[in-house]
N, CA, C and O atoms as a GROMACS GRO file, in nm:
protein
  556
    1UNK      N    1   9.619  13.997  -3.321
    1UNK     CA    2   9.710  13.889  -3.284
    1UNK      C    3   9.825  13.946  -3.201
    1UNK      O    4   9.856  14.061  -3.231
    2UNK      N    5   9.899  13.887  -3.099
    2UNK     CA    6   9.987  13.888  -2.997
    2UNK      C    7  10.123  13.938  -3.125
    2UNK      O    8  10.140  13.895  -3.240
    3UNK      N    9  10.190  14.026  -3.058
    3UNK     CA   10  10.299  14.066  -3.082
    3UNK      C   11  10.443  13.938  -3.103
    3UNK      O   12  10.485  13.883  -3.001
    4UNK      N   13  10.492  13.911  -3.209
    4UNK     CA   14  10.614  13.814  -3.240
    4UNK      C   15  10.709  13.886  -3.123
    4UNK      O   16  10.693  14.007  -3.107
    5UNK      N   17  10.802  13.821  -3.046
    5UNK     CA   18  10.874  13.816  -2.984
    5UNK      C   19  11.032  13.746  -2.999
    5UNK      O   20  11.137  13.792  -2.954
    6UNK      N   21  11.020  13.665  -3.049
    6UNK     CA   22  11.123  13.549  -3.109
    6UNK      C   23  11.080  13.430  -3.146
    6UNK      O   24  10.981  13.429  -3.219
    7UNK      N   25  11.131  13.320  -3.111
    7UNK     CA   26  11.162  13.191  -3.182
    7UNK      C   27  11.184  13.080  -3.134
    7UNK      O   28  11.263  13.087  -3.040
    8UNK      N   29  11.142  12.960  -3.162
    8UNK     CA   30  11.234  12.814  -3.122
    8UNK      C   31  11.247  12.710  -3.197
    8UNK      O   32  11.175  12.669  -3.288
    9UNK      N   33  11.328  12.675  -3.160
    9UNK     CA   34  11.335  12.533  -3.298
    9UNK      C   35  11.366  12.409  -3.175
    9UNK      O   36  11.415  12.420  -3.062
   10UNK      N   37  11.328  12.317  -3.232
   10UNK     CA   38  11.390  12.181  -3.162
   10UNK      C   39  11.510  12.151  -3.213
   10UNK      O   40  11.553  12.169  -3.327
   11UNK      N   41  11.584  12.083  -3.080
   11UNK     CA   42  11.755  12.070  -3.121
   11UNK      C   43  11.783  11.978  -3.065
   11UNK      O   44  11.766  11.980  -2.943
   12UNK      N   45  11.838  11.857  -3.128
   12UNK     CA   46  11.861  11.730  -3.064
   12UNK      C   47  11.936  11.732  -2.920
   12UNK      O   48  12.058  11.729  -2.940
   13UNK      N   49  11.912  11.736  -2.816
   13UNK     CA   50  12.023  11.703  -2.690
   13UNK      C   51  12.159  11.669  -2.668
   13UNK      O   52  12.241  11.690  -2.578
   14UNK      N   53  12.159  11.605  -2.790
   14UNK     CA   54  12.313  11.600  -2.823
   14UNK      C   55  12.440  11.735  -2.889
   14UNK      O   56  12.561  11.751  -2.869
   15UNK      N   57  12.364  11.790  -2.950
   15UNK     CA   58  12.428  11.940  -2.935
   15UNK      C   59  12.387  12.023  -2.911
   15UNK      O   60  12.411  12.122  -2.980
   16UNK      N   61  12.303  12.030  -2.804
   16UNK     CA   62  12.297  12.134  -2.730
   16UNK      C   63  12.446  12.203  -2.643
   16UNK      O   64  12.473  12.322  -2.628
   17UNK      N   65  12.521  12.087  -2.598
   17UNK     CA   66  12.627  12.180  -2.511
   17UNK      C   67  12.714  12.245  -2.581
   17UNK      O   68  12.803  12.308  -2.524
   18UNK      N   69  12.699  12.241  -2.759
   18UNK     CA   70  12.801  12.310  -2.837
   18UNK      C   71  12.728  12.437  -2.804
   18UNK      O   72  12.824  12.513  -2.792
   19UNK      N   73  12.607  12.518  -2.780
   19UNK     CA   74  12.606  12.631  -2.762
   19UNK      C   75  12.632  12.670  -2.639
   19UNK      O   76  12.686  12.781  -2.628
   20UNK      N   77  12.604  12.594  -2.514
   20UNK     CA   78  12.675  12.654  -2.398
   20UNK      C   79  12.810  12.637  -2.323
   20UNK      O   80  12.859  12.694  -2.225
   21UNK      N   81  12.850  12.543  -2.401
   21UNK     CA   82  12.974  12.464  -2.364
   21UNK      C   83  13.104  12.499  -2.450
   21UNK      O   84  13.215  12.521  -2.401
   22UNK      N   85  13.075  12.500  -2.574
   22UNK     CA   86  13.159  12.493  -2.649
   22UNK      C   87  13.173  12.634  -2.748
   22UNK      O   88  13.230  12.619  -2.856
   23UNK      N   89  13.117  12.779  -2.710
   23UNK     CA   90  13.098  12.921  -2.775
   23UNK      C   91  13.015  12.900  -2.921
   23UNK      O   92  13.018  12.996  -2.998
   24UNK      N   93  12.944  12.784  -2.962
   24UNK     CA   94  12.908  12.756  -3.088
   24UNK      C   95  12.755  12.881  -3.067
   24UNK      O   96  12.674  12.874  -2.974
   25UNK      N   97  12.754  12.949  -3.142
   25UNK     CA   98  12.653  13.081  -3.139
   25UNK      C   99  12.579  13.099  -3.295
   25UNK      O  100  12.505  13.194  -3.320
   26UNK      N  101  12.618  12.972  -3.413
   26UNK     CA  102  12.541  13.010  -3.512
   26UNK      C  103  12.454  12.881  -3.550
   26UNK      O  104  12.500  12.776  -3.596
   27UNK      N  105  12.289  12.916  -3.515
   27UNK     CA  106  12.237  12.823  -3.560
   27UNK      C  107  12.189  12.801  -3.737
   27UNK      O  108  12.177  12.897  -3.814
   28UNK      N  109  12.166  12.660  -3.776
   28UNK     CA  110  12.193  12.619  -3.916
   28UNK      C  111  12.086  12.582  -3.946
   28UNK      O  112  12.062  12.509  -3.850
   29UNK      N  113  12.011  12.576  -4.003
   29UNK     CA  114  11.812  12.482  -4.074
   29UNK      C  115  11.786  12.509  -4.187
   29UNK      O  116  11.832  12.618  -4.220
   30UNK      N  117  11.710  12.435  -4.294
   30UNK     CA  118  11.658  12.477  -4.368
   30UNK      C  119  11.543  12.627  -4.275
   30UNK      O  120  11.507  12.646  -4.159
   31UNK      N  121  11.526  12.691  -4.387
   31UNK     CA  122  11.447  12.825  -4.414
   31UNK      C  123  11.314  12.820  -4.349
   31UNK      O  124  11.222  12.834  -4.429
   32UNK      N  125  11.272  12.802  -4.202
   32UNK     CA  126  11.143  12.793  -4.177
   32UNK      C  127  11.112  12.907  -4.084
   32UNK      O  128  11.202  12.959  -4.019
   33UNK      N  129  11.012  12.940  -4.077
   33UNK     CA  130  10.997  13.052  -3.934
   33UNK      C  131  11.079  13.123  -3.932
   33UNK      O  132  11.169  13.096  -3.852
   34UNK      N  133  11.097  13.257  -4.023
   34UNK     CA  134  11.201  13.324  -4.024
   34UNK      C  135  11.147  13.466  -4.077
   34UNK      O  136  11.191  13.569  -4.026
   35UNK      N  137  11.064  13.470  -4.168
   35UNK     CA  138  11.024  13.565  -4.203
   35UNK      C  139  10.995  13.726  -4.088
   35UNK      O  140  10.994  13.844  -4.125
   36UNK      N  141  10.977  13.679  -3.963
   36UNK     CA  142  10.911  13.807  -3.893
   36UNK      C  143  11.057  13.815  -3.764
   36UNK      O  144  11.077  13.879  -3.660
   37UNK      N  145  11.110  13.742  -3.821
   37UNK     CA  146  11.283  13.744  -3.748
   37UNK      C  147  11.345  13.881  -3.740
   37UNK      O  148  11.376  13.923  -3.852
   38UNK      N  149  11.372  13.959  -3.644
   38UNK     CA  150  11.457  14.037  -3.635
   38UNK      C  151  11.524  14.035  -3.535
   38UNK      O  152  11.490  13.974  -3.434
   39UNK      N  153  11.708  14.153  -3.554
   39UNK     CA  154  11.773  14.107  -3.429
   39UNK      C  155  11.733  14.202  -3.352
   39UNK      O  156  11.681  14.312  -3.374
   40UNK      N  157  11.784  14.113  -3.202
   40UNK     CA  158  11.718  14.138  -3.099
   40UNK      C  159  11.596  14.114  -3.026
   40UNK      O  160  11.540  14.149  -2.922
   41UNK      N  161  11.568  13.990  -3.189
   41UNK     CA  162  11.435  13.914  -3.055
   41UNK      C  163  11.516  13.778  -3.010
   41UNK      O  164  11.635  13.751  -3.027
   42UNK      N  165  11.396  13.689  -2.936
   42UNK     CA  166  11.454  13.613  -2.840
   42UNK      C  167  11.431  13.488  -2.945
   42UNK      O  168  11.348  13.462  -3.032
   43UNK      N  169  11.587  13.400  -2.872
   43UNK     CA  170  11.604  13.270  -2.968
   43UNK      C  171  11.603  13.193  -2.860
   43UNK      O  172  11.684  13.217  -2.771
   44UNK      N  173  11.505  13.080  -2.846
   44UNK     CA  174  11.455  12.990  -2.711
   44UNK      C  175  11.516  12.860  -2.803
   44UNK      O  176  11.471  12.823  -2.911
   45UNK      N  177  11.662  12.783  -2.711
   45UNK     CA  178  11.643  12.633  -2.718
   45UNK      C  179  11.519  12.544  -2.668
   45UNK      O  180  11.476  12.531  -2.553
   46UNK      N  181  11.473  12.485  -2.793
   46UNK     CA  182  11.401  12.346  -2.685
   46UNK      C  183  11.466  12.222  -2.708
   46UNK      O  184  11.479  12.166  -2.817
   47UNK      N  185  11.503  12.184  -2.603
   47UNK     CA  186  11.590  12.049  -2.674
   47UNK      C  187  11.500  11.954  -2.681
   47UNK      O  188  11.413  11.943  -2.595
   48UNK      N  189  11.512  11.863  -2.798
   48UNK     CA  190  11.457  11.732  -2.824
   48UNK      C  191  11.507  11.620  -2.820
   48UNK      O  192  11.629  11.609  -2.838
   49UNK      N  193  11.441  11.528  -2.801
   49UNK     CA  194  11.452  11.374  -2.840
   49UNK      C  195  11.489  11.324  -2.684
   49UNK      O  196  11.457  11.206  -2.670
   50UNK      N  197  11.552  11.388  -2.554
   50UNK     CA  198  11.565  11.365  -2.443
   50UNK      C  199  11.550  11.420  -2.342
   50UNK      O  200  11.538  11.525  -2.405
   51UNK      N  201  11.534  11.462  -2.207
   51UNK     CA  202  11.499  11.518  -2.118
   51UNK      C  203  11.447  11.680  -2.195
   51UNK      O  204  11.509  11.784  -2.170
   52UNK      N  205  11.340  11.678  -2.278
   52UNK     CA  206  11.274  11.767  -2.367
   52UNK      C  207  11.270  11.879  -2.252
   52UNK      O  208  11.278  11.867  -2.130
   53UNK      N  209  11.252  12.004  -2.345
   53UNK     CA  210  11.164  12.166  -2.312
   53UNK      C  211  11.291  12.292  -2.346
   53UNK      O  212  11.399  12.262  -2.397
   54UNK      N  213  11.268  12.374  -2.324
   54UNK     CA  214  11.340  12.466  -2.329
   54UNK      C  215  11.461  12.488  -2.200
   54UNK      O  216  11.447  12.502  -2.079
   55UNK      N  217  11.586  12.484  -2.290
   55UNK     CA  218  11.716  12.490  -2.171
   55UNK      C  219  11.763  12.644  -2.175
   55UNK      O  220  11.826  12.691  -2.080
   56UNK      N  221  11.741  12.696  -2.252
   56UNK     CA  222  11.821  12.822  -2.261
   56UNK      C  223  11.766  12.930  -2.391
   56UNK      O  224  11.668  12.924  -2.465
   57UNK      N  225  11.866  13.017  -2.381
   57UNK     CA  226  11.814  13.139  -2.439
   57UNK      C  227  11.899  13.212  -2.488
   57UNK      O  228  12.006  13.209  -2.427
   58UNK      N  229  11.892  13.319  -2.628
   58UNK     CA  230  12.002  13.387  -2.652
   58UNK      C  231  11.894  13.503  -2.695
   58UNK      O  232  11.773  13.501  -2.677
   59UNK      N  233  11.975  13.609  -2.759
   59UNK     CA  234  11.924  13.712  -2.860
   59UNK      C  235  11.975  13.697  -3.020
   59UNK      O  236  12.093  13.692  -3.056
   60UNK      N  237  11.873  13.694  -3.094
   60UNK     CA  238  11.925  13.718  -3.217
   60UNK      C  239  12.010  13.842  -3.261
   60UNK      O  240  11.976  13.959  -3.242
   61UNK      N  241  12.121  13.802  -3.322
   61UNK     CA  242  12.220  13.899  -3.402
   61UNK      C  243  12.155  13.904  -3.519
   61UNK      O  244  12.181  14.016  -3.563
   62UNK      N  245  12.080  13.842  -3.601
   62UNK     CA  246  12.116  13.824  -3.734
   62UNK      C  247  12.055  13.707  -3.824
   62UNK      O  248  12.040  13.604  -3.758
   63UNK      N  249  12.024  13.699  -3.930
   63UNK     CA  250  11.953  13.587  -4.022
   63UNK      C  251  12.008  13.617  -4.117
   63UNK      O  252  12.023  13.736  -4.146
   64UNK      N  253  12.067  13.487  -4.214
   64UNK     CA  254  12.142  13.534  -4.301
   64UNK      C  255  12.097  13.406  -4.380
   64UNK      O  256  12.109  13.298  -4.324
   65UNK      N  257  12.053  13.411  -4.492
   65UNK     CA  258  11.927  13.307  -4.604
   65UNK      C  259  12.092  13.269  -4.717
   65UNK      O  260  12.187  13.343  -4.742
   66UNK      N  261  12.068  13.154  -4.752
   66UNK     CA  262  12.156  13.087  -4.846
   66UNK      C  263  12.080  12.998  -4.923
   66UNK      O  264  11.976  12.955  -4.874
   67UNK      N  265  12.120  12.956  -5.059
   67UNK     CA  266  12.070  12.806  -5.130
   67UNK      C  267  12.154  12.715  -5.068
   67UNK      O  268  12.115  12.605  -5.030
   68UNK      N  269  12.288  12.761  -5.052
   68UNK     CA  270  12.393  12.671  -5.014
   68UNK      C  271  12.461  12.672  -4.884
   68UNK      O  272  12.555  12.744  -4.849
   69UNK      N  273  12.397  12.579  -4.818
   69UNK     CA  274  12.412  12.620  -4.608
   69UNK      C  275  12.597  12.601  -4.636
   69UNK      O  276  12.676  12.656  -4.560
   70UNK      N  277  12.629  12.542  -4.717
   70UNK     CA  278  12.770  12.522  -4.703
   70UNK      C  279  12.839  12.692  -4.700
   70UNK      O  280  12.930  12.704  -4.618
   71UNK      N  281  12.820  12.756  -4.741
   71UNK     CA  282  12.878  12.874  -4.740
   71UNK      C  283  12.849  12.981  -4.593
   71UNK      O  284  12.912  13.086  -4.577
   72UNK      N  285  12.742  12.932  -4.492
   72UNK     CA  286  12.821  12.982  -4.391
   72UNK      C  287  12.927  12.948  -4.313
   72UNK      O  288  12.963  13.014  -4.216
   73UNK      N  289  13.003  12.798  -4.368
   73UNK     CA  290  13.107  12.806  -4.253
   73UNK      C  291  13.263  12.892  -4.348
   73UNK      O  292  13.379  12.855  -4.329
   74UNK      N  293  13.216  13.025  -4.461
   74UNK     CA  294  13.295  13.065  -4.491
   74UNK      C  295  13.229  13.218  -4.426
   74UNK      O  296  13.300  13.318  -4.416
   75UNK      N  297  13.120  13.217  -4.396
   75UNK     CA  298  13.080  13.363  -4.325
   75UNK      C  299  13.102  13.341  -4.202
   75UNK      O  300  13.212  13.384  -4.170
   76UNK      N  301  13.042  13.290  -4.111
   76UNK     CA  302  13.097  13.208  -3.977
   76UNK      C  303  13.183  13.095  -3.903
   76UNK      O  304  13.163  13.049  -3.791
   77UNK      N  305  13.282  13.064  -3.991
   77UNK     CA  306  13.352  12.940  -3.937
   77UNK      C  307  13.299  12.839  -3.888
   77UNK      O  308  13.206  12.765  -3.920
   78UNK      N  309  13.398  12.848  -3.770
   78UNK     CA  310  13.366  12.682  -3.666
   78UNK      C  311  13.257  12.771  -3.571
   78UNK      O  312  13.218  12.706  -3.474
   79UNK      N  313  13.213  12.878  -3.580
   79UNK     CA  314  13.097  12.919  -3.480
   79UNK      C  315  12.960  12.860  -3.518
   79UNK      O  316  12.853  12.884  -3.462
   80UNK      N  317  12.982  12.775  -3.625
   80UNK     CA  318  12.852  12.730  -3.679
   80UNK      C  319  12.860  12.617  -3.552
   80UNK      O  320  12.967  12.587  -3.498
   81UNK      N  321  12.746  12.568  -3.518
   81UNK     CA  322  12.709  12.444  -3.436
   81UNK      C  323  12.745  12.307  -3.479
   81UNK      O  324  12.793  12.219  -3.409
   82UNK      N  325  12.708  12.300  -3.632
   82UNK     CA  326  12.734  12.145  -3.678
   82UNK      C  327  12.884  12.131  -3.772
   82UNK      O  328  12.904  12.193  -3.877
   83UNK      N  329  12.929  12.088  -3.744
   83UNK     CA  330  13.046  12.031  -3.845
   83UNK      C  331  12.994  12.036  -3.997
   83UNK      O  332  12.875  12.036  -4.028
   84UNK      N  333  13.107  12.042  -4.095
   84UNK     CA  334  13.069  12.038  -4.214
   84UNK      C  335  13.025  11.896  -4.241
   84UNK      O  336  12.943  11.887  -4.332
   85UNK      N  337  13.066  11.763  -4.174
   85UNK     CA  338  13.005  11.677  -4.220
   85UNK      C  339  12.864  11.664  -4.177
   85UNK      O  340  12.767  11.646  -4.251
   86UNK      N  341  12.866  11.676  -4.039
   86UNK     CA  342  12.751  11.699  -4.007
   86UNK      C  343  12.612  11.783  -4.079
   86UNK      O  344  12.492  11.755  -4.083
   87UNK      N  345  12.700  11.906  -4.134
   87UNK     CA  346  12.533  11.960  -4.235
   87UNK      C  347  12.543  11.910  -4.358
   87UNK      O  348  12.439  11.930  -4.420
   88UNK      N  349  12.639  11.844  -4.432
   88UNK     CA  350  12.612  11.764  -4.520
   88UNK      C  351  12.502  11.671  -4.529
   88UNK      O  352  12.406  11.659  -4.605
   89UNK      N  353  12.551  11.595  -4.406
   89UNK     CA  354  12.428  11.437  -4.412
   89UNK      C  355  12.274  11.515  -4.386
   89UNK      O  356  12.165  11.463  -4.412
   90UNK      N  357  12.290  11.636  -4.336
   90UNK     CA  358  12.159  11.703  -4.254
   90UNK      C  359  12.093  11.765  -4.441
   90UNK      O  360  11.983  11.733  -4.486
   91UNK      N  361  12.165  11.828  -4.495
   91UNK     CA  362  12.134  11.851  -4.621
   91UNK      C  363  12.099  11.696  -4.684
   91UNK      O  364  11.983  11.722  -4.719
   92UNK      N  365  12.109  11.618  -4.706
   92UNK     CA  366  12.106  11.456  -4.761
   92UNK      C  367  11.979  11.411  -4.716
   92UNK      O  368  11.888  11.354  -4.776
   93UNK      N  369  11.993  11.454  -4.579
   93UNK     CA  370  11.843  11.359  -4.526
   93UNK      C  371  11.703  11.453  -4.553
   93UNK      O  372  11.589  11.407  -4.546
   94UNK      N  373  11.738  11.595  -4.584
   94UNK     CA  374  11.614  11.671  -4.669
   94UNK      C  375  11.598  11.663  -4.797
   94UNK      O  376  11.491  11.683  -4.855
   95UNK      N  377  11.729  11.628  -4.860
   95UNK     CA  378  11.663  11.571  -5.016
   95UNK      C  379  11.535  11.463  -4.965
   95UNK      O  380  11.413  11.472  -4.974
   96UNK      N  381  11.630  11.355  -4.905
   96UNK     CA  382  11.521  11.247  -4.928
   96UNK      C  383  11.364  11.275  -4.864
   96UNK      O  384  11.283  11.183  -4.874
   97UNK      N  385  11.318  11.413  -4.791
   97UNK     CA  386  11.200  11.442  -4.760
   97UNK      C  387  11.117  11.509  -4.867
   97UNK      O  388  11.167  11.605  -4.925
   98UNK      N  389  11.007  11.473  -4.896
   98UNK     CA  390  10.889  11.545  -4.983
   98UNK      C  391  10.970  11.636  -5.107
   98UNK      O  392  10.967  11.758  -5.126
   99UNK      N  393  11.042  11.532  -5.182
   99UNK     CA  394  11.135  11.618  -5.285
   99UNK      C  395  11.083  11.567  -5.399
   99UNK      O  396  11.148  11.583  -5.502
  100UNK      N  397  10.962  11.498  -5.406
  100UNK     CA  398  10.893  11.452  -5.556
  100UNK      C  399  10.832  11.503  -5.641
  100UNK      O  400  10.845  11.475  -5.760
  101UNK      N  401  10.733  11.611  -5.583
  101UNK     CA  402  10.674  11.744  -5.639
  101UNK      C  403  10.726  11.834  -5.694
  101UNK      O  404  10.737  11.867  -5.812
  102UNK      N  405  10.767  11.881  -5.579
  102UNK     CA  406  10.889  12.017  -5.574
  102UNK      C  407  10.897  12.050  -5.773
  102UNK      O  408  10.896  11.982  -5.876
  103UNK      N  409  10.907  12.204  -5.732
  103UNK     CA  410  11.004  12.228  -5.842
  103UNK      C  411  11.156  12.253  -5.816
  103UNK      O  412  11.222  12.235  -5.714
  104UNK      N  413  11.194  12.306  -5.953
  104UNK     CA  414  11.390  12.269  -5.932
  104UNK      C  415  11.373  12.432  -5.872
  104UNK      O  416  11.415  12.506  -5.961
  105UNK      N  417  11.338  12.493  -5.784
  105UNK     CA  418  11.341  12.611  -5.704
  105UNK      C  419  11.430  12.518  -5.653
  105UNK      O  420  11.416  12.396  -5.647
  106UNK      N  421  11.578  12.627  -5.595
  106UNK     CA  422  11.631  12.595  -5.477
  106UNK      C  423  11.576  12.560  -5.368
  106UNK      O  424  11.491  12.649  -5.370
  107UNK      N  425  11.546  12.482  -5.236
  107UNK     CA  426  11.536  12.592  -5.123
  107UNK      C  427  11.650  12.625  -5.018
  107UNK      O  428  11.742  12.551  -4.985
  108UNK      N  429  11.626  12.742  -4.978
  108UNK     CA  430  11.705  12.812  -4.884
  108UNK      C  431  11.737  12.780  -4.795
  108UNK      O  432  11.704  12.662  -4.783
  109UNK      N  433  11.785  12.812  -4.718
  109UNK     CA  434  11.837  12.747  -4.558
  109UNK      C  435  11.874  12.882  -4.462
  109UNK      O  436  11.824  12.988  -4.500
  110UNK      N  437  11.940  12.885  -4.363
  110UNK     CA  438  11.931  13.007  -4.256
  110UNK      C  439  12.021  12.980  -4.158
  110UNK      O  440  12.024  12.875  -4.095
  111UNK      N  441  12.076  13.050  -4.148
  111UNK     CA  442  12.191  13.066  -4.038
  111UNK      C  443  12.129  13.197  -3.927
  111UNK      O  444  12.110  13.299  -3.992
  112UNK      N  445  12.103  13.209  -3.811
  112UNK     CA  446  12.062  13.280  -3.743
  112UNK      C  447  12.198  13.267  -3.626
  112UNK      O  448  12.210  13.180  -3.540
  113UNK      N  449  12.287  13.376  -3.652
  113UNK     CA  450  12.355  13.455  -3.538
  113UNK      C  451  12.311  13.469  -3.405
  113UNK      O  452  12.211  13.536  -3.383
  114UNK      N  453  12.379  13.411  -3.308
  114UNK     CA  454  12.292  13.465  -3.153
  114UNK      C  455  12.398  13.548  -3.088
  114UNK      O  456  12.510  13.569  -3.133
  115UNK      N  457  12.347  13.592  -2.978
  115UNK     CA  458  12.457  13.651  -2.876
  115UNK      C  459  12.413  13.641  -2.784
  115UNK      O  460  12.297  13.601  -2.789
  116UNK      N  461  12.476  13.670  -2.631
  116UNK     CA  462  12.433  13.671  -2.510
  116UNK      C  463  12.329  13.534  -2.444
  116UNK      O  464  12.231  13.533  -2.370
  117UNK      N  465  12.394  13.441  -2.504
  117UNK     CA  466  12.365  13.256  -2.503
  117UNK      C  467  12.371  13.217  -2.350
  117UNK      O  468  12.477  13.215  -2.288
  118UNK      N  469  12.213  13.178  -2.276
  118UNK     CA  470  12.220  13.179  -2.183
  118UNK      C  471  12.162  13.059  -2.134
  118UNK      O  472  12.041  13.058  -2.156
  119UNK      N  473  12.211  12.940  -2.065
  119UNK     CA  474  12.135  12.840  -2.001
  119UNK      C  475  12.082  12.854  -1.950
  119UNK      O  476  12.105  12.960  -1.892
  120UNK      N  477  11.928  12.770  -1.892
  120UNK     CA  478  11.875  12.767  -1.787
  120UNK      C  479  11.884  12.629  -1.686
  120UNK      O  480  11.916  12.519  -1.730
  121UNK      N  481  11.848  12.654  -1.541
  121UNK     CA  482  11.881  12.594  -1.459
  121UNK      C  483  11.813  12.461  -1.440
  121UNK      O  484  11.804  12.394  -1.337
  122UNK      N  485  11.767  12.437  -1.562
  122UNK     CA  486  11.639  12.293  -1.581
  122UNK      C  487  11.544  12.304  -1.648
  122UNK      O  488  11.464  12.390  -1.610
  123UNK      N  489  11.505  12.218  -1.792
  123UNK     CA  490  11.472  12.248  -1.852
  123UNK      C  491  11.268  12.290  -1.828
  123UNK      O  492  11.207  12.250  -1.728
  124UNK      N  493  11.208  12.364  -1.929
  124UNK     CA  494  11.105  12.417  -1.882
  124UNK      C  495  11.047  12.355  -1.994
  124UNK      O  496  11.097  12.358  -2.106
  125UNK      N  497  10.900  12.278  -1.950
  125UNK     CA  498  10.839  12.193  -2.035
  125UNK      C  499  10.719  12.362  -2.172
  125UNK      O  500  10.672  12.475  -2.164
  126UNK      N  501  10.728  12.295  -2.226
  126UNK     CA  502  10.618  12.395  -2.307
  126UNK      C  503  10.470  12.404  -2.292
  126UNK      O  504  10.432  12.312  -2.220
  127UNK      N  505  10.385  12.468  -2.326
  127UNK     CA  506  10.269  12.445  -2.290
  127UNK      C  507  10.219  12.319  -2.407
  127UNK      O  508  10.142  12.230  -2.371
  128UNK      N  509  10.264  12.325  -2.524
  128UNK     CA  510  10.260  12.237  -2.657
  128UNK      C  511  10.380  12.219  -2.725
  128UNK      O  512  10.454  12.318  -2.722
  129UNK      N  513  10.414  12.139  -2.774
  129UNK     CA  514  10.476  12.038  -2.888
  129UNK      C  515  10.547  12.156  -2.948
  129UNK      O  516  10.465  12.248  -2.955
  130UNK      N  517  10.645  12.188  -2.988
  130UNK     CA  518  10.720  12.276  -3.066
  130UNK      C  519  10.756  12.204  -3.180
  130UNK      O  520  10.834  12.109  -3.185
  131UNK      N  521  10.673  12.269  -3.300
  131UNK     CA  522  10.716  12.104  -3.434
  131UNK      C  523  10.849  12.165  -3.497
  131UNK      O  524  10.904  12.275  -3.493
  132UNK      N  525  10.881  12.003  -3.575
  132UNK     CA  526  11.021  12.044  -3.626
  132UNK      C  527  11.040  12.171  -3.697
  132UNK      O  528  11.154  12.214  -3.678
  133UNK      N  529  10.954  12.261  -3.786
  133UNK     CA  530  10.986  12.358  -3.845
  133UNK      C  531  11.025  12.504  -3.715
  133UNK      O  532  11.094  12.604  -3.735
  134UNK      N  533  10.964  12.471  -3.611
  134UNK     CA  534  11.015  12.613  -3.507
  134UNK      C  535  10.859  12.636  -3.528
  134UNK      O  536  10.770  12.588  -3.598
  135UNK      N  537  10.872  12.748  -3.419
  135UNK     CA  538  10.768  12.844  -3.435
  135UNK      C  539  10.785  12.952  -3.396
  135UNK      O  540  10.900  12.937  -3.355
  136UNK      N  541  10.757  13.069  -3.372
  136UNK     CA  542  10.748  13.214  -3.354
  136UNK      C  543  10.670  13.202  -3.182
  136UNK      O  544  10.570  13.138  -3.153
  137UNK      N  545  10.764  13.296  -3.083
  137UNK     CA  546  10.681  13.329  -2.965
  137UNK      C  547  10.640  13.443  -2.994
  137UNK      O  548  10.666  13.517  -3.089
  138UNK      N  549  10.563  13.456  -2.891
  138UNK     CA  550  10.489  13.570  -2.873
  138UNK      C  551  10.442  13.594  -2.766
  138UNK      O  552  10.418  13.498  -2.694
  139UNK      N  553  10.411  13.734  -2.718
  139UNK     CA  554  10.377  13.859  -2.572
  139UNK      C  555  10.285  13.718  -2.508
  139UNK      O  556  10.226  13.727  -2.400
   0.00000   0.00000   0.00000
């Protein structure tokens, strides 16, 4: 199998310009696609829900796993992307997903550090669908 390279997640269009616009450099999700994460691979925006594909690009600094996403805006501040209310309701609207089974396991969530956050000059369609959990690029 092809060598892991980095990463992408879908990111609503609407904050996207907090990472190029506004120095916001820490992205926030529940715990998916993370395992083969290291820094210094590549972290690919694809923006969703409007003029879709990939806008830009950073390098990973860093992955840093929590039960409680609330506690990176005491490791990272306001460099986090979403407001605290904002990952509140974002925490709220994953209770109400596939939480009937489940055991009382926490789950985790992920803050991934970027650096060197770079736009591109129009966005670049994918060859396929990037689903909500992210996926891993590769060579």
């Amino acid at each position: 199998m092809s060598k892991i390279v980095g990463v992408t997640y879908p990111i609503p269009k609407r904050f996207m310009d907090r990472f190029f616009k506004k120095g916001k450099d820490v992205f926030v999700k529940p715990a998916t696609v993370w395992k083969e994460l290291k820094p210094g691979m590549k972290f690919v925006f694809y923006q969703s829900h409007e003029d879709t594909g990939f806008v830009g690009e950073a390098r990973i600094k860093r992955v840093v796993l929590s039960e409680n996403p609330m506690q990176f805006f005491e490791t990272f501040g306001d460099r986090v992307f979403l407001t605290k209310d904002e990952l509140k309701e974002y925490m709220k609207s994953q209770e109400r997903w596939g939480r009937r089974r489940e055991s009382k396991k926490k789950k985790l969530w992920m803050a991934i550090e970027l650096e060197d956050v770079k736009k591109y000059d129009k966005p670049i369609k994918p060859k396929r669908l990037v689903p909500v959990g992210g996926q891993y690029l590769r060579e």
